[in-house]
C-alpha positions as CSV (number, residue, x, y, z in Angstrom):
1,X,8.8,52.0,-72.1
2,X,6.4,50.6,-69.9
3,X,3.6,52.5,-67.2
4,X,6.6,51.9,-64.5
5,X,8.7,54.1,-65.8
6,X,6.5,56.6,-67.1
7,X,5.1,56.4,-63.2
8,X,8.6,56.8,-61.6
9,X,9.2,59.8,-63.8
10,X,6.0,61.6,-62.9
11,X,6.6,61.1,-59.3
12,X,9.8,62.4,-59.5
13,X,9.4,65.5,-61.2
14,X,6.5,66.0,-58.9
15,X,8.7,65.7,-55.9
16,X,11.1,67.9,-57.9
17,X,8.3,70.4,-57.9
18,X,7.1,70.1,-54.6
19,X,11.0,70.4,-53.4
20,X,11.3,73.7,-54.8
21,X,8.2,75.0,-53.8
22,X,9.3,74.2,-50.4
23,X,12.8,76.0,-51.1
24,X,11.6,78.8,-52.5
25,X,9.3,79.7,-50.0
26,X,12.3,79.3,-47.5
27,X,14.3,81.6,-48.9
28,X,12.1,84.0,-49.7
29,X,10.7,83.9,-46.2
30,X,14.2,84.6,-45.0
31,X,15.1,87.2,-47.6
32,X,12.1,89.2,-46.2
33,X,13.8,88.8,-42.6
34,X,17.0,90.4,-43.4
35,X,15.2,93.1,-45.7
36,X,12.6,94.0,-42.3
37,X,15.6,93.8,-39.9
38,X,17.9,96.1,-42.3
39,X,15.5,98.6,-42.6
40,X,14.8,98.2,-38.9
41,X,18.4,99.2,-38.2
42,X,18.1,102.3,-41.0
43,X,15.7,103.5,-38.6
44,X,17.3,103.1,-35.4
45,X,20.5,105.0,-37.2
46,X,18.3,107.6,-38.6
47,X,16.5,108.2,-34.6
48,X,20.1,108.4,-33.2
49,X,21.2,110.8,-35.7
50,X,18.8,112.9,-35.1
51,X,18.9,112.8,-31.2
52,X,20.4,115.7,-29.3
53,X,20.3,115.5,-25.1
54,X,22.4,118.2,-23.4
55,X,22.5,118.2,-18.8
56,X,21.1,121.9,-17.9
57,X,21.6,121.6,-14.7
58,X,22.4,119.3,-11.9
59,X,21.7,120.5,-7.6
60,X,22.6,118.4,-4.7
61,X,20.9,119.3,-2.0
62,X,23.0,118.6,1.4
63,X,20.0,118.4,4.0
64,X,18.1,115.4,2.2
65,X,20.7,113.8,0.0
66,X,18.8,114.5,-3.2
67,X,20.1,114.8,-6.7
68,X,18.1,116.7,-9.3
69,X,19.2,116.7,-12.8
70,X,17.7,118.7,-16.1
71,X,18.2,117.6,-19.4
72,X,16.8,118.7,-22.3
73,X,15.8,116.9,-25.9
74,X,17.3,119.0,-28.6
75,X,17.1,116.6,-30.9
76,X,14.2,116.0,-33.3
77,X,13.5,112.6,-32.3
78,X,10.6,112.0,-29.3
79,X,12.3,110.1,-26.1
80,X,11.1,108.2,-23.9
81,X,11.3,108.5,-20.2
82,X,11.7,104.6,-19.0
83,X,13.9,104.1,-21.9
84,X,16.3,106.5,-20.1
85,X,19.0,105.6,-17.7
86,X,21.2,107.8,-15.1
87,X,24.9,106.9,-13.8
88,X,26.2,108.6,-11.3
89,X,29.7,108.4,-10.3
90,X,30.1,104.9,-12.5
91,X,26.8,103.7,-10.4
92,X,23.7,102.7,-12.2
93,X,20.3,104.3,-10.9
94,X,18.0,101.5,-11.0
95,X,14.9,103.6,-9.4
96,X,14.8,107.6,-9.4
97,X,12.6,109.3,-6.3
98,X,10.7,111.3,-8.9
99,X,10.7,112.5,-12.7
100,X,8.4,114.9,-14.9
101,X,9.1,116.2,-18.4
102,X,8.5,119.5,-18.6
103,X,6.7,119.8,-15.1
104,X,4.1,117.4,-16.1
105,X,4.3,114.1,-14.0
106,X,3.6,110.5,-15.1
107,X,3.9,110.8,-18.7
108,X,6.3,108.7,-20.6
109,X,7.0,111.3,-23.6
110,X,10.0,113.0,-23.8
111,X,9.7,115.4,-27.1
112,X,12.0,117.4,-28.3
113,X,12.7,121.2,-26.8
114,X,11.4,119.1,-23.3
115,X,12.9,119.1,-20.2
116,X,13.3,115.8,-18.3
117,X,13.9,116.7,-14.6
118,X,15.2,113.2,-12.4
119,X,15.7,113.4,-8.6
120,X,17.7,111.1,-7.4
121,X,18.2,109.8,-3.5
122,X,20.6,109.2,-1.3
123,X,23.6,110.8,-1.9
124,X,25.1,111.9,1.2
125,X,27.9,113.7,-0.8
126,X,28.1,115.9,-4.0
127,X,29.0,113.4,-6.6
128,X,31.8,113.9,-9.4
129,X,30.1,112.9,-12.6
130,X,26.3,112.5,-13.8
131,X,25.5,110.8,-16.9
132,X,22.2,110.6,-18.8
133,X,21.9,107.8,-21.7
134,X,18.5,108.2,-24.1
135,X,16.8,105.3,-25.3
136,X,18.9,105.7,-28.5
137,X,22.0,105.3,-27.2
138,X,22.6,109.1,-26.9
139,X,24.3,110.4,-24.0
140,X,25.6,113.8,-22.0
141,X,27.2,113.5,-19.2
142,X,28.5,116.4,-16.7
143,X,31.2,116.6,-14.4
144,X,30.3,118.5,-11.0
């Protein structure tokens, strides 16, 4: 056997080497993907589980075509107030007139045993049906 193919050999069990370094490190890069993203949707299952919202009340005032609605977080998972969407009568809200949580304005926390009170405008009669959907995917909804 001569130095050629004692060379060729050596540079192909090098690439070899280098081939499976690059493979493994693939693979294992993606294995770590799936494992984050699994346990990602563990905990997303675990915060809707544990998310309660029930509608208090809901008033529509006649004179200014408002619509307040209070719902409260009885679950044990903390909410978030722009994460939360209203449909009335099978119409998306987009923009509310006002919101608090609790009374206090401007915060985005929505922790359990709070009350999330949303005026709504425009509504020039009572509507039929008021639904609240959490950031979780939780909803209540009321029919007036």
């Amino acid at each position: 056997m001569g130095f050629s193919v004692s060379g060729s050999a050596a540079i192909v069990f090098i690439a070899a080497f280098v081939s499976v370094g690059i493979l493994y490190s693939g693979a294992y890069n993606g294995y770590e993907d799936v494992t984050a993203a699994q346990e990602n949707q563990a905990d997303r299952a675990l915060d809707q589980r544990n998310t309660d919202i029930m509608i208090a009340t809901t008033s529509h005032n006649d004179s200014n075509g408002n619509l307040t609605v209070e719902v409260l977080n009885q679950g044990s998972t903390t909410l978030t107030v722009s994460e939360t969407d209203v449909v009335v009568d099978g119409v998306y809200q987009a923009s509310w007139a006002s919101s608090n949580v609790s009374g206090t304005s401007g915060t985005d926390i929505w922790a359990p045993g709070e009350t999330l009170n949303v005026t709504l405008s425009g509504f020039t009669q009572q509507p039929q049906r008021v639904k609240v959907v959490s950031g979780t995917g939780v909803s209540a909804t009321e029919v007036l």
